[in-house]
C-alpha positions as CSV (number, residue, x, y, z in Angstrom):
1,X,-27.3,-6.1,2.9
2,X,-27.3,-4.5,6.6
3,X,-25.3,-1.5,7.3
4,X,-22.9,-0.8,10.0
5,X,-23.7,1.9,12.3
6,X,-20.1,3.2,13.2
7,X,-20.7,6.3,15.5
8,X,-24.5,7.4,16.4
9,X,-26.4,8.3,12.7
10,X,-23.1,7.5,10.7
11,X,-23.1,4.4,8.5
12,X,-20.9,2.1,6.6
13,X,-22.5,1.3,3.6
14,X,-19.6,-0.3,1.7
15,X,-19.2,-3.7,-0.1
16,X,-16.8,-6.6,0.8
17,X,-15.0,-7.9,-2.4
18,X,-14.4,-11.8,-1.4
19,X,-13.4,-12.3,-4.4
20,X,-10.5,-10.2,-5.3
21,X,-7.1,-11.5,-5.9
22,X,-5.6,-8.6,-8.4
23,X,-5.5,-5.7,-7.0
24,X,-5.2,-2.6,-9.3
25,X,-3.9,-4.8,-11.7
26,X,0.0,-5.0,-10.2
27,X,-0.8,-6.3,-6.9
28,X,-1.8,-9.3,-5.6
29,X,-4.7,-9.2,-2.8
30,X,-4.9,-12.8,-1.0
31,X,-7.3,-12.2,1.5
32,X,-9.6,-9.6,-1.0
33,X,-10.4,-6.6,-0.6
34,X,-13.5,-4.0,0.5
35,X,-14.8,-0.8,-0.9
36,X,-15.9,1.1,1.9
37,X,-18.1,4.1,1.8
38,X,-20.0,5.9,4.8
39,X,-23.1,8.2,5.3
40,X,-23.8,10.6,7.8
41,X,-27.4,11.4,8.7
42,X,-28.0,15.0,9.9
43,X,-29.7,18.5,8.6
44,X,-27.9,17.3,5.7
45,X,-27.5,13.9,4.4
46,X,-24.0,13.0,3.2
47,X,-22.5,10.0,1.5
48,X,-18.5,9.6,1.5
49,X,-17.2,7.8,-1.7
50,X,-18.7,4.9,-2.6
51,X,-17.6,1.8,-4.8
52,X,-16.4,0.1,-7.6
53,X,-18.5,0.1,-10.3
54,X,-19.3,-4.2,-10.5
55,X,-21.0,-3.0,-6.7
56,X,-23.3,-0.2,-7.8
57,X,-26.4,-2.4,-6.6
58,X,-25.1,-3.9,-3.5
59,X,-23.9,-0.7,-1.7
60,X,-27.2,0.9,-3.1
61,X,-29.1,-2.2,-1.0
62,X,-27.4,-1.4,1.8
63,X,-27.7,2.9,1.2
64,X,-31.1,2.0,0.8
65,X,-31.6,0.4,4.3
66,X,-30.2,3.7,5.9
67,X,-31.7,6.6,3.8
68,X,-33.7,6.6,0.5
69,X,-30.8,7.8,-2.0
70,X,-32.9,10.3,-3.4
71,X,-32.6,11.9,0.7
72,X,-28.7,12.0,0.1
73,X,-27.8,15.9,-0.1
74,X,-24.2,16.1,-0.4
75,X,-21.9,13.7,-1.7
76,X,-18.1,14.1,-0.4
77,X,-15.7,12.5,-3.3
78,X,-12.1,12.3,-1.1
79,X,-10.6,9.9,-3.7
80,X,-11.5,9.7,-7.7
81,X,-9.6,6.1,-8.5
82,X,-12.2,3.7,-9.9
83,X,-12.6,1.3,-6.8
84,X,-14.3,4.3,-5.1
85,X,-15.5,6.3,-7.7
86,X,-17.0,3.7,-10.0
87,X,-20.5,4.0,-8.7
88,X,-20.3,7.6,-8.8
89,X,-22.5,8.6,-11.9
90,X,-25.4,6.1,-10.9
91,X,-25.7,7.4,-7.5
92,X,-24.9,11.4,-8.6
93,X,-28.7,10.5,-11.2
94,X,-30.1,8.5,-8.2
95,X,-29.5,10.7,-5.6
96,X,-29.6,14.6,-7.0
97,X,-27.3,15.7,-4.5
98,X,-27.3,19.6,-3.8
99,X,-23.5,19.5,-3.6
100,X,-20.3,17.4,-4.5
101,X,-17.4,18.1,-2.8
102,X,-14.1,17.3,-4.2
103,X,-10.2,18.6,-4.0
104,X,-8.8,21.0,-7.2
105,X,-7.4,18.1,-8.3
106,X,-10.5,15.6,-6.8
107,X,-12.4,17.9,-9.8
108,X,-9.6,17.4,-12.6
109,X,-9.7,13.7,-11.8
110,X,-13.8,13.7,-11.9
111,X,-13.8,15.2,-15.6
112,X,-11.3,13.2,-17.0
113,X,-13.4,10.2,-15.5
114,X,-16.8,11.1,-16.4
115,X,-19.3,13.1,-18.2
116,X,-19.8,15.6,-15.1
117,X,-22.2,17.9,-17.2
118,X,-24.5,19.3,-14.6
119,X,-23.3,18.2,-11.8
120,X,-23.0,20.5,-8.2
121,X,-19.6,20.3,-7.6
122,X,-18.0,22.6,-5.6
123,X,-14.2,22.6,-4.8
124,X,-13.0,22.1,-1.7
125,X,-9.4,22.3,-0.1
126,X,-7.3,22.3,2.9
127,X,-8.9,24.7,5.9
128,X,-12.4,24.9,4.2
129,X,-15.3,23.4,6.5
130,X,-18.7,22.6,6.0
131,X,-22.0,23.0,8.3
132,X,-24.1,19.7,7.7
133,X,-26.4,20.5,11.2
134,X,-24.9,19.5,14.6
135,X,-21.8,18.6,12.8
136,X,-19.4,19.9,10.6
137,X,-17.0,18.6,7.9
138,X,-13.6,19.8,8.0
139,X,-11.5,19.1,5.0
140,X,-7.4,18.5,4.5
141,X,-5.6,17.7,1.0
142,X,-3.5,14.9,1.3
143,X,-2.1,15.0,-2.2
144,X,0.1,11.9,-3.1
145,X,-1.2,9.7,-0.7
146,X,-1.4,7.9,-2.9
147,X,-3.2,9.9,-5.8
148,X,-3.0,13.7,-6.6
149,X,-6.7,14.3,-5.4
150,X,-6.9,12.5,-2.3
151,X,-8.1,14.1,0.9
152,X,-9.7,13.3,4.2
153,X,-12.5,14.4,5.7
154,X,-12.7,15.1,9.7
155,X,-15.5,15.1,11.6
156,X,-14.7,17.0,14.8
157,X,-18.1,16.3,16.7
158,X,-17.8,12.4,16.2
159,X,-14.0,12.2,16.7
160,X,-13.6,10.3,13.2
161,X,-11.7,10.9,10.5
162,X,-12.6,9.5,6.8
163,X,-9.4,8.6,5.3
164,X,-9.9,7.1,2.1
165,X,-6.6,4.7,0.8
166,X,-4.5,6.1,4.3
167,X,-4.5,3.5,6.3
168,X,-6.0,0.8,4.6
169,X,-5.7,-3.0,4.4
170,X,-6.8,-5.6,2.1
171,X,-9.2,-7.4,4.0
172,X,-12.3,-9.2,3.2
173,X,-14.3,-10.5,5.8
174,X,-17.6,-10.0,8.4
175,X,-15.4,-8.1,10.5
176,X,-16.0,-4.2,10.6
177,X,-13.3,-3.4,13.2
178,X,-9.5,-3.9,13.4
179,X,-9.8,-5.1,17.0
180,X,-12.1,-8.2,15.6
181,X,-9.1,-9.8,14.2
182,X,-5.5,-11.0,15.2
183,X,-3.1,-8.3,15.5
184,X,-0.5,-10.3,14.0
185,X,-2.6,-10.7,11.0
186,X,-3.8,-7.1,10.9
187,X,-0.4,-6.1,10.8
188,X,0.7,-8.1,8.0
189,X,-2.4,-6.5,5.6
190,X,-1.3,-3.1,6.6
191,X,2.7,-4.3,5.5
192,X,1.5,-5.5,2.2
193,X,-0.9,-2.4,1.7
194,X,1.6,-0.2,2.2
195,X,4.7,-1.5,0.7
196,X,2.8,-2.0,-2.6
197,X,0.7,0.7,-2.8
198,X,1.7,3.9,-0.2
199,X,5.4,3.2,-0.3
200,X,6.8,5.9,-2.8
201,X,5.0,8.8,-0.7
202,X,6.7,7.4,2.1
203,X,8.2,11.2,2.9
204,X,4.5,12.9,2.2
205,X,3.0,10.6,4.5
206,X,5.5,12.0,7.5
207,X,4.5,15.5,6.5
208,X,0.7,14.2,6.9
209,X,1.4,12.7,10.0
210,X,3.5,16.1,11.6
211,X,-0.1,17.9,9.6
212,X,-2.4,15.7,11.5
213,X,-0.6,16.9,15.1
214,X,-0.2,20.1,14.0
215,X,-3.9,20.5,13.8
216,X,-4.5,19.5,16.8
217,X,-7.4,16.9,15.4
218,X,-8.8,14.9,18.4
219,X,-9.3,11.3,16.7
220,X,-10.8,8.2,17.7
221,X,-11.8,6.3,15.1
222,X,-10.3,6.2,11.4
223,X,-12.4,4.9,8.9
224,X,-10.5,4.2,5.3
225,X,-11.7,3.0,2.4
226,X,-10.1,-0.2,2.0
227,X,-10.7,-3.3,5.1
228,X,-11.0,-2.4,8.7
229,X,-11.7,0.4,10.6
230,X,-9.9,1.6,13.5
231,X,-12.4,2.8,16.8
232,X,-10.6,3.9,20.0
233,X,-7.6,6.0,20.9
234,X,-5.6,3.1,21.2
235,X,-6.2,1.7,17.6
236,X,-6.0,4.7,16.0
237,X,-2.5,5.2,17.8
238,X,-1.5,2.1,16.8
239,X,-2.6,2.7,12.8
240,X,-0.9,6.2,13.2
241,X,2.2,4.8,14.9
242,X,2.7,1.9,12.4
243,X,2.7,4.2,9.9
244,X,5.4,6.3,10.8
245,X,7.3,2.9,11.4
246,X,6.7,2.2,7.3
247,X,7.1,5.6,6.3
248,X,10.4,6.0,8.5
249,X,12.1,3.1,6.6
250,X,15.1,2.5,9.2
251,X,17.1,-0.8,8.4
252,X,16.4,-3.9,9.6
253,X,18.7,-7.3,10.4
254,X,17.1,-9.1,8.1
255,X,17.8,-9.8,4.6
256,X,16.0,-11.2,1.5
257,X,17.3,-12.8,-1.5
258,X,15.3,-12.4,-4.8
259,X,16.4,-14.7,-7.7
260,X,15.2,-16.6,-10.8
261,X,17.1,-19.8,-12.3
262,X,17.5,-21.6,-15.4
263,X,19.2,-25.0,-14.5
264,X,19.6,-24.6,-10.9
265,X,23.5,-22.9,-10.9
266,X,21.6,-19.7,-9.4
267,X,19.6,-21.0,-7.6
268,X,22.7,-23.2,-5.7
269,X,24.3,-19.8,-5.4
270,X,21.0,-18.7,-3.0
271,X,21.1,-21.0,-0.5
272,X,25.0,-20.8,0.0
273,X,24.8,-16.9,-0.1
274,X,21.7,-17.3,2.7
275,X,24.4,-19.6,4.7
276,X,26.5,-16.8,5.0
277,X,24.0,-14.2,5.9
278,X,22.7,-16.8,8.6
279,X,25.9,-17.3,10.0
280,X,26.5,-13.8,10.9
281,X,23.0,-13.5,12.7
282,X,21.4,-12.6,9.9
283,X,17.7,-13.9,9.7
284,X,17.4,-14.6,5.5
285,X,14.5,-15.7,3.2
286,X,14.8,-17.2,-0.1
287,X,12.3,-16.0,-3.0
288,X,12.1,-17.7,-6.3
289,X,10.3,-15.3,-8.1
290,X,8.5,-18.1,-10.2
291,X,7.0,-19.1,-7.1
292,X,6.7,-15.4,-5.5
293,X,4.9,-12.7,-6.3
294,X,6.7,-9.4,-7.3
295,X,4.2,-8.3,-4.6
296,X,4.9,-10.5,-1.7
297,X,8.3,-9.9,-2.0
298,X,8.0,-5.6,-1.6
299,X,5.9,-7.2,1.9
300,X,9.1,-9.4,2.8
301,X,11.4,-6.4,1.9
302,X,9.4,-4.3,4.4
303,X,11.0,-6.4,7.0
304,X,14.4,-6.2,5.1
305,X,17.3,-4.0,5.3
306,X,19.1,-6.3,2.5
307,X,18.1,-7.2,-0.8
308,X,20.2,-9.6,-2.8
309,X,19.2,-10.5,-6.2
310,X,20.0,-13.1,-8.5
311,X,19.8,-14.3,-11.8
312,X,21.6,-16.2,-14.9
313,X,22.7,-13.7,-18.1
314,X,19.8,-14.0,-20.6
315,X,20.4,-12.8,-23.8
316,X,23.3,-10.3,-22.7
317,X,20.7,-9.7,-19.7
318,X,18.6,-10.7,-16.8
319,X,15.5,-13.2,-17.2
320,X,12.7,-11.1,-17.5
321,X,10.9,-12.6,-14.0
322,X,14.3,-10.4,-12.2
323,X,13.6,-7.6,-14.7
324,X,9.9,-7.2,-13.8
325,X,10.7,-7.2,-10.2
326,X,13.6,-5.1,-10.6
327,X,11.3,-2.8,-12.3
328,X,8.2,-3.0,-9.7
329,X,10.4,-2.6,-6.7
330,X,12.1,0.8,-8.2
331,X,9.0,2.5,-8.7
332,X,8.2,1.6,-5.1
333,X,11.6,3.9,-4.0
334,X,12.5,1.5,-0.6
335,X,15.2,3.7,1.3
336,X,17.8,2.6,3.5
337,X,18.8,-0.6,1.7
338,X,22.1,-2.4,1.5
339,X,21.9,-4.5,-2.7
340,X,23.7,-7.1,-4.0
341,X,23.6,-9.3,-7.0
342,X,24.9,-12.7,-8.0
343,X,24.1,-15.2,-11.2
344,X,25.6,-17.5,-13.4
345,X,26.2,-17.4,-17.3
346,X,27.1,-19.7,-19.9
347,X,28.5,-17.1,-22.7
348,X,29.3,-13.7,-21.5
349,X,27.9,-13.1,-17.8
350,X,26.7,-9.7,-17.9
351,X,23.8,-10.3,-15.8
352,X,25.2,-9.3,-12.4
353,X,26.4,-5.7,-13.8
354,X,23.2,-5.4,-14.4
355,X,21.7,-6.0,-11.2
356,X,24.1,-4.2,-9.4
357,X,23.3,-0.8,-12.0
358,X,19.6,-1.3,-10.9
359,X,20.2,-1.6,-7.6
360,X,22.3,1.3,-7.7
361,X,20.2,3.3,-9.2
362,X,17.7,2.7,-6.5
363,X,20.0,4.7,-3.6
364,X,21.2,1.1,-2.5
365,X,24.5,0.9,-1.2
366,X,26.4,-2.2,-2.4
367,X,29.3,-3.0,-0.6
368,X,30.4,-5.8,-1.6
369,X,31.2,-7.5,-5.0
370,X,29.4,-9.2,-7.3
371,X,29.5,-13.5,-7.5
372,X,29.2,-15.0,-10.9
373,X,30.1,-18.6,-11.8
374,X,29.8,-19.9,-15.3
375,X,27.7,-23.0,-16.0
376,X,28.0,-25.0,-12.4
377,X,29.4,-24.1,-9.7
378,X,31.8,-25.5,-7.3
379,X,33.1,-25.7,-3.6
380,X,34.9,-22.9,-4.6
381,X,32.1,-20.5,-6.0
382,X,29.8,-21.9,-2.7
383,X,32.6,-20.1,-0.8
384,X,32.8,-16.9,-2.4
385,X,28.8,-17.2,-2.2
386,X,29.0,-17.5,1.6
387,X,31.6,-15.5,2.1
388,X,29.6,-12.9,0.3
389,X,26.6,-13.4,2.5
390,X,29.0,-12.7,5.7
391,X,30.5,-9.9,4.2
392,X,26.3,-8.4,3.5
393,X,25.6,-9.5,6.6
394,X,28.6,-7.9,8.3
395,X,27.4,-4.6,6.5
396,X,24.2,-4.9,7.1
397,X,24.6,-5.0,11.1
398,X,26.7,-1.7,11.1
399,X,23.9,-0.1,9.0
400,X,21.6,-1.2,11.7
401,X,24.2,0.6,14.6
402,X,25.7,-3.0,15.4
């Protein structure tokens, strides 16, 4: 269990989850995940989150190799979720620390968590600094990204600031670094991290980014808490940059259609509706959400400024694969989208007013009208369904300035 030595006397002393394919129980996480957690040997001794719970022993094998844990003197908590807190009371008896740091709401999080009876903890917030030796610890709430007691914690001597979830990927390999690894597939774990996870806070994570500048903090490394780190100023450019990109949300020419099927009719109705979109210049992708994730497609949406979802009436409704999604992506908030829905129905057909309400109430624009066929359809419905796709796709380009 060998640590990492990240910058001179700081450590990474996480775990690598190979393992993990659920993540936070809504999520999927194909490649798995790590819990990453750092120490900084000085005057003062100071550990920076440490791990889910199942990983108490590993990361305190690889603490061990570093420091004793009884040597630890301050412990900085930036993020209370479980996956970085879980190990928390074993190390807090272990360890003895002189102080725990935490934000105002780091500490509401910490006693609704655990029994924190005689602990050190001492509040911290946005402006406050520490003195650990030669360096100090300079602290900034980021609250919603993603949870109300996140922070980060800068290091100004070392460049390097400890970013818990910000910037993250789910990543579980032998690589410490984001420049050991393909770009192309680097960028797709920050995608799917971020559209799944950070996407809501979209608009706080701007006002982080315009924070970061404002304070002038001189950064070349980021180190989150989740998969690779990023060392130089060119990385951490990049991670900042990309970020902006996903929190900016500006359409794209692409679309995505979204559907579940009972005997096919819908599923008909997808590939004539992509024919349309692709015959316009729109690049399209086809999702059957028994065969898709409600998590891969929020990653494909990323790339999409067009979402078109379809499904037969069920009940007076939707099929409850559309209605999970439906559900999942709202909660997500994706700006800047153009919706539209299509299905077919044996009885009554209400399952495209319902879809379009959903979509609707998203802040998607739907400009064009819904395409419903009842039982099987025909050469005519496969022409309203392309016709449909041109007319999204039409819409779609203007949205994107031509």
């Amino acid at each position: 269990m060998h640590p990492i030595e990240i910058k001179k006397d700081i450590f990474w002393v996480g775990v690598v989850d190979h393992n993990s394919r659920d993540f936070h129980g809504y999520s999927l996480s194909p490649q798995g995940t790590t819990y990453n957690a750092y120490v900084v040997k000085d005057e003062k001794t100071v550990l920076f989150d440490t791990v889910k719970h199942d990983f108490t022993d590993t990361m305190l094998c690889r603490l061990s190799r570093v420091v004793e844990p009884c040597k630890i003197d301050y412990i900085v908590c930036n993020h209370l979720e479980p996956d970085h807190a879980g190990a928390l009371p074993e190390l807090i008896a272990r360890c003895k620390p002189e102080k725990i740091f935490c934000s105002p709401m780091g500490l509401k999080a910490m006693e609704a968590h655990f029994d924190t009876t005689g602990w050190p903890v001492e509040v911290v917030k946005t402006g406050d600094s520490i003195s650990i030796g030669k360096r100090t610890i300079h602290f900034v709430e980021t609250r919603m990204l993603h949870w109300p007691d996140s922070m980060v914690s800068y290091i100004p001597e070392d460049k390097l600031l400890i970013c818990n979830d910000a910037f993250g990927q789910n990543i579980a390999s032998t690589e410490r670094y984001a420049d050991e690894i393909d770009r192309s597939a680097l960028f797709h774990a920050m995608k799917e991290y971020y559209h799944n996870i950070v996407l809501p806070f979209s608009p706080i994570v701007l006002k982080t980014l315009a924070q970061i500048e404002q304070l002038g903090l001189d950064i070349d490394m980021l180190a989150p808490d989740h998969g690779l780190i990023f060392r130089g100023y060119d990385d951490v450019k990049y991670a900042l940059d990309t970020y902006r990109t996903f929190a900016e949300q500006k359409p794209q020419k692409r679309a995505v259609i979204v559907y579940d099927t009972m005997w096919h009719s819908t599923e008909k109705m997808a590939s004539a509706i992509a024919e349309g979109l692709e015959s316009v210049g729109v690049p399209t992708r086809i999702m059957w959400l028994k065969a898709n994730h409600h998590s891969a497609v929020m990653t494909e949406l990323a790339d999409c400024g067009a979402v078109l979802v379809g499904s037969p009436t069920h009940n007076n409704g939707i099929l409850p694969a559309v209605a999970a999604m439906l559900t999942y992506m709202k909660g997500l908030r994706p700006q800047n989208r153009i919706g539209a829905a299509f299905g077919s129905f044996g009885w009554s057909g209400e399952s495209v007013k319902s879809i379009t309400e959903w979509l609707q109430s998203m802040g998607m624009e739907t400009p064009v009208d819904p395409v419903k066929v009842k039982h099987v359809p025909t050469h005519d419905t496969y022409r309203q369904c392309f016709e449909m796709g041109q007319a999204v796709g039409r819409a779609l380009i203007e949205k994107c300035g031509g």
